[in-house]
C-alpha positions in Angstrom: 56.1 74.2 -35.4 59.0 76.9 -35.9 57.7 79.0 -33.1 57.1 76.4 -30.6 60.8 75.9 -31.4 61.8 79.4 -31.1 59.6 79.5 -27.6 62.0 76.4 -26.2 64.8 78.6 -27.7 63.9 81.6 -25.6 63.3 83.3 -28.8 59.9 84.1 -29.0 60.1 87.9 -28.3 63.3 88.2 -28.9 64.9 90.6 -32.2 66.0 87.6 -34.6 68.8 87.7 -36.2 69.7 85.7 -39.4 71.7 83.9 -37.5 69.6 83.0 -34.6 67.0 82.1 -37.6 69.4 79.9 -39.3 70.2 77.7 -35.9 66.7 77.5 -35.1 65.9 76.0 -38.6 68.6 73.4 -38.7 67.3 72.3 -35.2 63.7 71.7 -36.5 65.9 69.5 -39.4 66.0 72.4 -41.9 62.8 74.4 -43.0 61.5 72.3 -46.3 59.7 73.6 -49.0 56.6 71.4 -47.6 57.4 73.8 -44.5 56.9 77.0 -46.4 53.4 76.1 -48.3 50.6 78.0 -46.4 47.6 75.5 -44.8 45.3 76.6 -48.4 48.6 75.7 -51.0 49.1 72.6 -49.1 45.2 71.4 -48.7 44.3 72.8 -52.9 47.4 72.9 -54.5 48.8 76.5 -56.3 46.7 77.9 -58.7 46.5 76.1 -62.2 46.6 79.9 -64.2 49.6 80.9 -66.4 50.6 83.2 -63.7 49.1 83.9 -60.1 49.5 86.2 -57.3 51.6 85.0 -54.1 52.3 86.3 -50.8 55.2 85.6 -49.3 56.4 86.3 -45.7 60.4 86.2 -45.0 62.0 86.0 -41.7 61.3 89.0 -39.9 65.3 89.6 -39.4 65.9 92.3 -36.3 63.5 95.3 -37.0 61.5 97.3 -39.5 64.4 99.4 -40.7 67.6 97.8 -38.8 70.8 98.1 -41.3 70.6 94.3 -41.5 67.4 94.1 -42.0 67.4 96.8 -45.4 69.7 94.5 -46.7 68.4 91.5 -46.0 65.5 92.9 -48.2 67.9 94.7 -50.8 69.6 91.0 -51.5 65.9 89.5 -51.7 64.6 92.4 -54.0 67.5 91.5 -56.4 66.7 87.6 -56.5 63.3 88.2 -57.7 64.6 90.4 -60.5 67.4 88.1 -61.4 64.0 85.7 -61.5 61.9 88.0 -63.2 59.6 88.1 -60.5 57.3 90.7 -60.5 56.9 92.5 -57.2 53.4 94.0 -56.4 53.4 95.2 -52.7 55.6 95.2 -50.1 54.9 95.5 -46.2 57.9 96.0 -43.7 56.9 95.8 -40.1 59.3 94.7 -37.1 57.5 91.8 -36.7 56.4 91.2 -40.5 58.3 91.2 -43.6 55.6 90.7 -46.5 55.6 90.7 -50.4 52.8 89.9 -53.1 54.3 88.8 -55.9 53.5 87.4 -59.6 54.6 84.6 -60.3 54.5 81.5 -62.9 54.7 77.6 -61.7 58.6 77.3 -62.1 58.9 80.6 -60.2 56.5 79.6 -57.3 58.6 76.5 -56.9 62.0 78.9 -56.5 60.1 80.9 -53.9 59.3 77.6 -52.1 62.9 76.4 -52.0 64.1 79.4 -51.1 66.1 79.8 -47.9 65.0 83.3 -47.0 61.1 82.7 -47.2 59.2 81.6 -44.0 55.8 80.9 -45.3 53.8 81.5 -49.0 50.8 81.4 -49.2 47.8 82.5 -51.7 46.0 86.1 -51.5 42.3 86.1 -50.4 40.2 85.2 -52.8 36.5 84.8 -51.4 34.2 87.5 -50.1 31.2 88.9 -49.8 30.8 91.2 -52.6 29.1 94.6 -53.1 26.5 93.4 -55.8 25.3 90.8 -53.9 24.4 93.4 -50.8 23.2 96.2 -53.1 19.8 94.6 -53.5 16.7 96.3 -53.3 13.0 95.1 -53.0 12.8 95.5 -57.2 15.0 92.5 -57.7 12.9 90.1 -55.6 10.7 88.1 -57.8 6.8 88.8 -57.5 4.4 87.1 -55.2 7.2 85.4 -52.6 4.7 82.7 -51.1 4.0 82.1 -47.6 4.6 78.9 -45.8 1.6 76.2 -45.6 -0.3 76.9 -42.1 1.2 73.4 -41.6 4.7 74.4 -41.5 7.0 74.1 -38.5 6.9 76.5 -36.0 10.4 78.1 -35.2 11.2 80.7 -32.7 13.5 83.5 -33.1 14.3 84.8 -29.2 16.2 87.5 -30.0 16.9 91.6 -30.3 13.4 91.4 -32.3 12.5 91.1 -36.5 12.2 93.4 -38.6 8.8 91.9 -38.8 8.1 94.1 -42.9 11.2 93.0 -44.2 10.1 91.7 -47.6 11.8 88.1 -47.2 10.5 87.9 -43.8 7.3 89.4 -43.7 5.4 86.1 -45.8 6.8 83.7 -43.1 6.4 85.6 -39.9 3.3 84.6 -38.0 3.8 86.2 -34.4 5.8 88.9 -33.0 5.6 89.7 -29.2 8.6 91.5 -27.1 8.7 90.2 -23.5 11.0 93.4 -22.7 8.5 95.7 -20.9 7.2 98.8 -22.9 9.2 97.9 -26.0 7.9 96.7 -29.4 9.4 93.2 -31.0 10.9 95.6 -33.8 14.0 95.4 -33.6 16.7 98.4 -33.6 19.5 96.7 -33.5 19.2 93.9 -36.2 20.9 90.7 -34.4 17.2 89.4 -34.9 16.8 90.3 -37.6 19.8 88.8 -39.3 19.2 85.2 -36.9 16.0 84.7 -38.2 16.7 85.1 -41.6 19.2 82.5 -41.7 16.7 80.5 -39.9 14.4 81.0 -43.2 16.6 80.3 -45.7 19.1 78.8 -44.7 22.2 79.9 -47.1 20.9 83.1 -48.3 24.1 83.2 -50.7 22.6 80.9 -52.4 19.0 81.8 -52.5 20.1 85.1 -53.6 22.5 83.5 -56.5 19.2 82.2 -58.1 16.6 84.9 -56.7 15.1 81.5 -55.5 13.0 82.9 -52.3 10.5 79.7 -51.1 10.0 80.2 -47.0 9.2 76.6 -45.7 8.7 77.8 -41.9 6.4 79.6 -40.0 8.7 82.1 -37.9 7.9 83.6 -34.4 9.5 86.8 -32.7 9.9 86.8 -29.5 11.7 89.8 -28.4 13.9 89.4 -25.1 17.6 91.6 -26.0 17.4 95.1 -25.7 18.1 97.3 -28.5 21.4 96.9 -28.1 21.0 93.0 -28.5 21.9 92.7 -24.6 20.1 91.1 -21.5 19.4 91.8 -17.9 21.5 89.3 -16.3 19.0 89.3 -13.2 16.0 88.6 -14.8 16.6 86.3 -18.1 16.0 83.4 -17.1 12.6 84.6 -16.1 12.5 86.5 -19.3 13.2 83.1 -21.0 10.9 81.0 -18.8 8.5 83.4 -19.9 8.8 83.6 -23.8 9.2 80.0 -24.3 5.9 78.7 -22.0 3.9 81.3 -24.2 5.1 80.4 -27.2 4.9 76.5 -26.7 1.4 77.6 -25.3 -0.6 79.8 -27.7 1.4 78.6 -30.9 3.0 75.4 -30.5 6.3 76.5 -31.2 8.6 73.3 -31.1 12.0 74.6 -32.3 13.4 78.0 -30.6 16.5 79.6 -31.8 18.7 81.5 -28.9 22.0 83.1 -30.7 23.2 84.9 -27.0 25.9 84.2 -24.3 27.2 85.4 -21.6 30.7 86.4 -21.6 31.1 86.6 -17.9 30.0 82.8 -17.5 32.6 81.0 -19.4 31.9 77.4 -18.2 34.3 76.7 -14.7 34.0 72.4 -15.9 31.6 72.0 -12.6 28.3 72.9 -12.3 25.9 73.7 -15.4 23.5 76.8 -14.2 22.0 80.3 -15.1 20.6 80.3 -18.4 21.7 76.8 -19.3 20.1 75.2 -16.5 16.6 76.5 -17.4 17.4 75.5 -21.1 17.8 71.7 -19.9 15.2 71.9 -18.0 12.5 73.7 -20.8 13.4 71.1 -23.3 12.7 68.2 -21.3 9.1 69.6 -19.5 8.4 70.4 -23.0 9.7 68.6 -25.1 10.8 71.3 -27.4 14.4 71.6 -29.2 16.8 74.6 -28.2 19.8 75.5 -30.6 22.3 78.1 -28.8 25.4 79.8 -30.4 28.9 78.6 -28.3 29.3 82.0 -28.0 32.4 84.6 -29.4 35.9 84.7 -28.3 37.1 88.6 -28.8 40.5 88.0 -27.0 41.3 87.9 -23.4 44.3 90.3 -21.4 44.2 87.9 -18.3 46.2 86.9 -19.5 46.7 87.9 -23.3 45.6 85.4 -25.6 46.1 85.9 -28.6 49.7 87.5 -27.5 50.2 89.4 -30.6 48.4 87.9 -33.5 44.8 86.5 -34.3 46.3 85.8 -38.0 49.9 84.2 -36.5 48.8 82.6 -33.3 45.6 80.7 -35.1 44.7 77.8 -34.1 46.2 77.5 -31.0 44.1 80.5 -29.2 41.1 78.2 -30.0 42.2 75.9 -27.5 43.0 78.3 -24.9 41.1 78.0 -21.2 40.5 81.7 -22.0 38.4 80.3 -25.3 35.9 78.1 -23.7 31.9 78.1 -24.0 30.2 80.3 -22.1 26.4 80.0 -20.9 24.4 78.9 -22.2 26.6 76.9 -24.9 27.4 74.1 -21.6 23.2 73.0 -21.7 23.2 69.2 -22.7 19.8 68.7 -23.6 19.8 71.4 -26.3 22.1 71.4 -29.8 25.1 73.8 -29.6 26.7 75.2 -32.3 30.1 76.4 -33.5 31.3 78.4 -36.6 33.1 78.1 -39.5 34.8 80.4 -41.8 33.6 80.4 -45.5 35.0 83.7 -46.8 38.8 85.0 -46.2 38.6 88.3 -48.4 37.5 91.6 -47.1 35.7 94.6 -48.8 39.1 96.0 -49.5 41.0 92.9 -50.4 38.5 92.5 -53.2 38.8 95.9 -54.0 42.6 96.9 -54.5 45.6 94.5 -55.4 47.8 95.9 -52.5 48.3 93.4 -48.9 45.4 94.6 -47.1 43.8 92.6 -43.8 44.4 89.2 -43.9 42.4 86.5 -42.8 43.4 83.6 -40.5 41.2 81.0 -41.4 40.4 79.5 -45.1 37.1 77.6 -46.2 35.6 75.3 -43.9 38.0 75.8 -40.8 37.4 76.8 -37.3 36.6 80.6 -37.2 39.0 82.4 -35.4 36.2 83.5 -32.5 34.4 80.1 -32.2 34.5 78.7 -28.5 35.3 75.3 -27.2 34.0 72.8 -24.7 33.5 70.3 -23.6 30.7 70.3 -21.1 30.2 68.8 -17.8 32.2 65.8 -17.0 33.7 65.8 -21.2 30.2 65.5 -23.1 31.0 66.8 -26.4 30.0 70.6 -27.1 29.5 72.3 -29.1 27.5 69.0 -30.7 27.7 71.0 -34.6 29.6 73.7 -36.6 27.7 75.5 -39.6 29.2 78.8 -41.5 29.4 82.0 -39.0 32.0 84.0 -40.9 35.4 85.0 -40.7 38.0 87.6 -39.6 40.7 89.9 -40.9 43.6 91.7 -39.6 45.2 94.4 -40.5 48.8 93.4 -41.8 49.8 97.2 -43.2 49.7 98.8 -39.6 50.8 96.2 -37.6 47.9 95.9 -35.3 47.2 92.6 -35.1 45.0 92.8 -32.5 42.9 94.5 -34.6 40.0 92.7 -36.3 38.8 93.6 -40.0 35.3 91.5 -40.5 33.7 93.3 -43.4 33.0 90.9 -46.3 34.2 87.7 -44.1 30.8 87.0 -42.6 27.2 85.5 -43.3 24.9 86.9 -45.8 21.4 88.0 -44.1 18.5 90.5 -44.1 19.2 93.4 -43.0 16.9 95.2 -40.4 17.6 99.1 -41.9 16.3 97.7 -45.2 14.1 100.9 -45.8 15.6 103.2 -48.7 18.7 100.9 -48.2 19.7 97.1 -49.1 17.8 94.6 -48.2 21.3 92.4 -46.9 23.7 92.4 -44.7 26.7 90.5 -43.6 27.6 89.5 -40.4 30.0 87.1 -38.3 29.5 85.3 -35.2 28.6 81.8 -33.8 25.6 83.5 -33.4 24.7 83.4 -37.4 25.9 79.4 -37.6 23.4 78.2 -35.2 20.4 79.7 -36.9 21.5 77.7 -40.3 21.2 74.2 -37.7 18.0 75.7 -36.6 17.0 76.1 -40.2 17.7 72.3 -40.6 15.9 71.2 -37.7 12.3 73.3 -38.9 12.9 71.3 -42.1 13.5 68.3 -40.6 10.0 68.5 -38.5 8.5 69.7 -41.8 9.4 66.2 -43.2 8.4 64.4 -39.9 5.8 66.7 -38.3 5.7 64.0 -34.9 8.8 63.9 -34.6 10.2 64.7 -30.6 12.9 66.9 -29.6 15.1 64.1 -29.4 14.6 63.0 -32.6 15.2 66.2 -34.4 18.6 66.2 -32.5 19.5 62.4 -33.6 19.0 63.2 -36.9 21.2 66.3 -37.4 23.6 64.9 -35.1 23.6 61.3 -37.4 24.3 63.7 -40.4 27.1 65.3 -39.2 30.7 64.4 -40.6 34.1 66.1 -39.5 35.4 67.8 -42.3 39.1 67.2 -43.4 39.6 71.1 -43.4 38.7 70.8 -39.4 41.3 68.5 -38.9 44.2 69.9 -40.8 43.7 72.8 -39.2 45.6 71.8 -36.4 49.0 70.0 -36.2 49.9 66.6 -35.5 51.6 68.4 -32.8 49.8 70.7 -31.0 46.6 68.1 -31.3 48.8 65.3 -29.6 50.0 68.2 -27.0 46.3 69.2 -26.1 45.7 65.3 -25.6 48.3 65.3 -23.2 47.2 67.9 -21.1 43.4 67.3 -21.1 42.8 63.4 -22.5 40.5 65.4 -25.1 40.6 65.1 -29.0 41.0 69.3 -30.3 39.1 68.6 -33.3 35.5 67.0 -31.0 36.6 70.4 -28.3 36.5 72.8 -31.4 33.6 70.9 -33.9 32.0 68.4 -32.3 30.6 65.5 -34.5 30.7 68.1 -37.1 28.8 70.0 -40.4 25.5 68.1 -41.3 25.6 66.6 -44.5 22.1 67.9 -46.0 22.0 65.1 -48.9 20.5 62.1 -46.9 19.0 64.1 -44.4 15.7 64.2 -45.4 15.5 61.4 -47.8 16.7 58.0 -48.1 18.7 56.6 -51.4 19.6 53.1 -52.6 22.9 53.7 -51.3 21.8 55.5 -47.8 19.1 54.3 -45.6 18.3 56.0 -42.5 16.5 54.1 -40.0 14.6 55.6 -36.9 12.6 54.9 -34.0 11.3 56.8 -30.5 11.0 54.8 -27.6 10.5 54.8 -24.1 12.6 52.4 -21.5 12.5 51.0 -17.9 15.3 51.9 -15.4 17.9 49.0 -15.0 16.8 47.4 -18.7 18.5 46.8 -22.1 16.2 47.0 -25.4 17.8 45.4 -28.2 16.9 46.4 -32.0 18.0 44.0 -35.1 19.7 46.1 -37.9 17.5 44.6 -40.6 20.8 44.6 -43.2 20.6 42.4 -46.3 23.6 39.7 -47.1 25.1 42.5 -50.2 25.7 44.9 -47.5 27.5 42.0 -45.1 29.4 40.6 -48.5 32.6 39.8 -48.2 34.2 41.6 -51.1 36.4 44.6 -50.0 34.4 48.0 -50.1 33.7 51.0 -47.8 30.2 50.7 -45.9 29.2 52.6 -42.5 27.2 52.4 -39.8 26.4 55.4 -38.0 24.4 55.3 -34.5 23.0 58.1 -32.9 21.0 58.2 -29.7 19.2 61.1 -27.8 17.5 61.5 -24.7 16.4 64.2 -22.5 17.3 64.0 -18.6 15.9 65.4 -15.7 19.1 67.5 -14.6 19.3 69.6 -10.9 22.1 71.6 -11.1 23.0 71.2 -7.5 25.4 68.2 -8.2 28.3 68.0 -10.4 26.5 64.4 -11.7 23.9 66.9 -13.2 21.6 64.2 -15.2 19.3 62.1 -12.9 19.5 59.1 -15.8 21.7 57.8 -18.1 21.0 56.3 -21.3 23.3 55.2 -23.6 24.0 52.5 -26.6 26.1 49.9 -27.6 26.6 48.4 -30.8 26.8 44.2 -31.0 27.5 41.5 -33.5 26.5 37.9 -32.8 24.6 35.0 -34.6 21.5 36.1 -32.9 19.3 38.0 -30.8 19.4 35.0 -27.9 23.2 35.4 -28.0 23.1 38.8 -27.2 20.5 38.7 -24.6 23.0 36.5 -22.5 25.1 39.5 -22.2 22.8 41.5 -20.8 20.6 39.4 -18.9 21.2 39.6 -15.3 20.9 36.0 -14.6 23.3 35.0 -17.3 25.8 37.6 -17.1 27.9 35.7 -14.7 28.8 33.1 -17.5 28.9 35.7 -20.3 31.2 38.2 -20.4 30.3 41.9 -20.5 30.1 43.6 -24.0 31.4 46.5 -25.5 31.4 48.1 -29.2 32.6 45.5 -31.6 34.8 46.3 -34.2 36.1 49.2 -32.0 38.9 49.6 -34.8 36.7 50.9 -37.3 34.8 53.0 -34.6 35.8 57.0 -34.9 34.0 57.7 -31.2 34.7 56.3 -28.1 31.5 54.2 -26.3 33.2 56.7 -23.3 33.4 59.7 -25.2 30.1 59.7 -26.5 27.8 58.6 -23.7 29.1 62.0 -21.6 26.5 64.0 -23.7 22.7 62.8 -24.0 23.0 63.3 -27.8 25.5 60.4 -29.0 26.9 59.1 -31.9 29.6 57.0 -33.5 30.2 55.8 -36.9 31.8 52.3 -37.6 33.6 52.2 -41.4 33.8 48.6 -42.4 35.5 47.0 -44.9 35.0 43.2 -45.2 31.9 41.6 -44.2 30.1 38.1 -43.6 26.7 38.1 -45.1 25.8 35.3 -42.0 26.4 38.2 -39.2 23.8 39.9 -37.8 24.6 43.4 -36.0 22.5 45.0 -33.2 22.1 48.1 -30.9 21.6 47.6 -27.5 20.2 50.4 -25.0 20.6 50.4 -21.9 19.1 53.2 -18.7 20.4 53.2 -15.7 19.1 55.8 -13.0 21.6 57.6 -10.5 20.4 57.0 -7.0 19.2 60.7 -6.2 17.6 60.7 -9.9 14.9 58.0 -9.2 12.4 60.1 -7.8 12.8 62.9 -10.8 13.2 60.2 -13.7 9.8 58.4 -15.3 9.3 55.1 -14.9 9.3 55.3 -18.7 12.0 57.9 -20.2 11.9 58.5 -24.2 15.2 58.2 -26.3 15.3 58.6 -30.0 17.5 56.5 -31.8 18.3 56.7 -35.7 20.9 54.3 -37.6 22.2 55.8 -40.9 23.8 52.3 -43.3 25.7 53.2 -46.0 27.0 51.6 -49.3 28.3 54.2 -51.7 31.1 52.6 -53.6 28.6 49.9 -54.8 26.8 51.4 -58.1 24.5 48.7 -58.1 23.2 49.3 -54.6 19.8 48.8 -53.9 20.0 49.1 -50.0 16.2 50.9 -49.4 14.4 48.4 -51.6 16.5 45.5 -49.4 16.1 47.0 -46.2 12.5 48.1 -47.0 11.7 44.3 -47.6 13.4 42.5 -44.8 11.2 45.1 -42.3 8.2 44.2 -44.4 9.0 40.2 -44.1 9.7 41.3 -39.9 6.3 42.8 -39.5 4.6 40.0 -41.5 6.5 37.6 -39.5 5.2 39.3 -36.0 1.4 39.6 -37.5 1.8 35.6 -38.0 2.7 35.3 -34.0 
């Protein structure tokens, strides 16, 4: 807020002076105390501890050692004496003034109302630490099982596995390197670290407990170089390739590809290259891709960030410069952007000076994530999972500069061999293994389940996280609207981070409903929610309704239009089935008007916004009910004229319906639901 000001000012680059500082301030209304708490003090509060470290930034007054500027500092040295203040570090740059300070509750509060301090905020705190690298085979348990033969079957198309690895070597079932005369080892140890997340998930965790269980059957298929790179003229041959023989000789069904291609940022017109074969893999074979949205290291045409990752974040995530590059644009395959979980580095941990700071806290955008959206607004990337963090390095003023040790993912390390078994890592390329992870799961608890299905059922788990949204201002969100018609948060996160608790299990209070079909150009299908009167009651209480669809298009990517067929879903309330058929029947449409979402109010996606992508979802939050309603989603297909002859006369969707009832602690919604399907099918056996 206070440098967009200063940019309208003129300011921006400009040598402040304390007077410049104080006019800018009084026309933003004065700079509060609310102004000067840092994104972490406002979102958790300051620490609850006797005392507490702070750092606090002043306004960087002229330069590094201007006359005014010394004693500017001089006069802000004394007030924390007269304050009894305790002064820990200090960092003086011409664009940075800097203390860490310790400080009690009443003394925080001075700092905050103090009119010389810009911004406070609290030291990094969360890193990767050395004892949890420095592991060596001795500290696994005995005897680390292998997965059933039965498992899922995930792919790893990568630099190569270190194929021995102890935590790898019980799961893998297949290594072949499609790269000429080179082995599916893997030198560099981007495979290596992908397909360990795609194992175990949160390895931070596993590791916590020395709890090692493998659940998936893992596959190498080598197609990077050792240095984890491509041939640009031959991948999607390569790819082609890898994924026939794999869906072939194994039946692979879930294939992880953590690349991109920096010079094929997506242009917002045609989808090609690697994408293009993606789309069309998934659908001929009815397999499920997961890609990385790729990593944003900075642009200088122009320069974005212009100085600062750490003072310029979030905006640069926004920036044309940041967008998803191939194949992150792919609709029929799940994309995925990172997080940052971690905001201390080796050497923050280490010594109690100001050393690289991070720009991101837990759970927000990472500060080289990549944004979409895809062709013609569909929503990409679809998820965001944990890909790590970065630093920079405050004490010599490069900025530019990124610090990532500590800040990343934890992983098996390829080099394990008279060395640790872990390493950390960041990229988006180490969040979309952890969806991958998901998805093997997921087919573990539904072993028929289609492509499409897998993708509805992450998709209908995923919630935007608070720390998603706050990350950008009221401001700068409504700005972005105004120039694009796009929500910041869907461009950065997409539906979200999959909430694992109901994913794989239904409660009383969460039911999740599912179903693969196949439909008829030009046709509706209509599907009864089967909910019981206590969900509908009228008494006040939070329930949802979450609808996701998925469907896999033919696509040529020839024409901007891209998918030959469009399905998409609505969701209807009426007094019955007949009722809603009017709507949609084209010899009664004329004297019924046409239908939309109902209760579009309590609807957080757009029927518009959603049905851009082939994997779709919206969630309606309802308050107050009447148990005599009955709710239903209706799908609909409609073929584009060109797409006839490559669509089926039958296409598949997926379609899964989460109902929720938390805030009633007597809710019995699976026995209620269960019973009203059971009375449905007895009813149909009767007819």
């Amino acid at each position: 807020m206070f440098a967009d000001h200063l940019q309208r000012l003129g300011l921006d680059n400009a040598e402040l002076t304390y007077k410049q500082i104080l006019q800018a301030i009084d026309g933003i209304d004065n700079w509060t105390s609310e102004d000067r708490k840092s994104w972490a003090i406002k979102k958790n509060g300051l620490p609850e501890s006797e005392q507490y470290l702070l750092d606090v930034e002043l306004w960087p007054v002229e330069v590094a050692h201007h006359p005014k500027r010394l004693s500017f500092c001089e006069a802000f040295e004394r007030w924390l004496i007269q304050n009894n203040i305790i002064r820990k570090d200090k960092i003086n740059l011409d664009s940075l003034i800097m203390y860490r300070v310790l400080v009690n509750a009443a003394q925080a509060d001075a700092l905050l109302n103090h009119a010389d301090v810009r911004l406070v905020d609290i030291p990094p705190e969360s890193g990767i630490r050395y004892n949890q690298l420095n592991c060596d085979i001795e500290n696994l348990p005995e005897g680390i099982p292998s997965p059933s033969p039965e498992a899922a079957r995930v792919c790893v198309l990568d630099s190569g596995v270190a194929t021995n690895h102890p935590l790898l070597a019980p799961a893998i079932a297949e290594s072949v390197s499609f790269m000429g005369g080179e082995g599916g080892g893997d030198l560099n140890g981007h495979g290596t670290a992908v397909a360990g997340i795609v194992l175990y998930g949160d390895l931070e965790a596993c590791n916590k407990t020395n709890f090692w269980k493998p659940e998936l059957l893992i596959f190498n298929g080598k197609i990077l170089d050792d240095n984890a790179e491509f041939d640009e003229t031959s991948i999607e041959k390569t790819l082609v390739e890898a994924v026939t023989y794999f869906v072939e000789e194994h039946q692979c069904r879930i294939f992880n590809l953590s690349i991109g291609n920096a010079n094929a940022p997506y242009d917002n017109c045609h989808i090609r290259g690697i994408a293009y074969v993606l789309d069309k893999l998934a659908r001929d074979l009815n397999v499920l891709f997961v890609v990385s949205a790729g990593n944003f290291s900075g642009s200088t045409d122009p320069n974005v960030p212009t100085n600062s990752w750490r003072d310029e974040y979030p905006e640069y995530l926004l920036s044309d410069a940041s967008v998803i590059i191939d194949p992150a644009p792919a609709l029929n395959v799940l994309t995925v952007g990172s997080l940052a979980r971690h905001n201390a580095t080796f050497d923050a941990q280490r010594y109690p000076e100001i050393g690289p700071l991070a720009p991101a806290s837990e759970n927000q955008p990472s500060p080289f994530t990549r944004h979409g959206p895809s062709i013609k607004g569909a929503i990409k990337p679809e998820l965001v999972a944990v890909g790590g963090n970065l630093a920079v390095a405050m004490r010599t003023g490069d900025e530019h500069r990124e610090v990532m040790r500590g800040l990343g993912v934890l992983t098996c390390n390829n080099k394990f061999i008279g060395n640790t078994l872990f390493s950390e890592i960041s990229g988006t390329s180490f969040a979309a293994p952890y969806i991958t992870h998901l998805a093997g799961r997921a087919l573990n608890n539904y072993p028929k389940a289609s492509a499409n299905l897998l993708r509805a059922l992450l998709v209908n788990h995923a919630n935007m996280l608070p720390e998603i949204e706050n990350s950008f201002s009221d401001e700068m969100k409504q700005t972005y609207k105004a120039g694009t018609e796009r929500d910041s948060c869907r461009d950065i996160a997409g539906y979200g981070v999959v909430d694992e608790s109901e994913l794989f299990r239904s409660s009383e209070s969460a039911v999740v409903l599912m179903a693969e079909e196949k439909i008829e150009n030009n046709s509706h299908q209509f599907f009864e929610l089967p909910l019981p009167p206590e969900f509908l009651r009228t008494q006040t209480a939070a329930r949802e309704i979450r609808v996701t669809l998925a469907y896999c298009p033919a696509v040529r990517t020839t024409r901007i239009d891209y998918v030959a067929t469009k399905i998409h879903f609505k969701l209807i309330k009426d007094i019955s089935l007949e009722a809603v058929e009017r709507h949609f029947n084209h010899d009664t449409q004329a004297e019924a008007e046409t239908r939309g979402d109902d209760a579009e109010p309590n609807r957080d996606i757009s029927a518009v916004l959603r049905s851009k992508g082939t994997v779709q979802s919206s969630t309606w939050r309802l308050r107050q009910r009447k148990p005599t309603e009955k709710w239903f989603v209706v799908v609909t297909r409609q073929d584009k004229d060109w797409g006839e002859s490559m669509s089926l006369e039958l296409e598949d969707y997926a379609l899964v319906v989460t109902v929720t009832d938390r805030e009633n602690e007597n809710a019995q919604l699976y026995t209620q639901i269960s019973q009203r399907i059971e009375q449905q099918i007895r009813a149909r056996a009767r007819v």
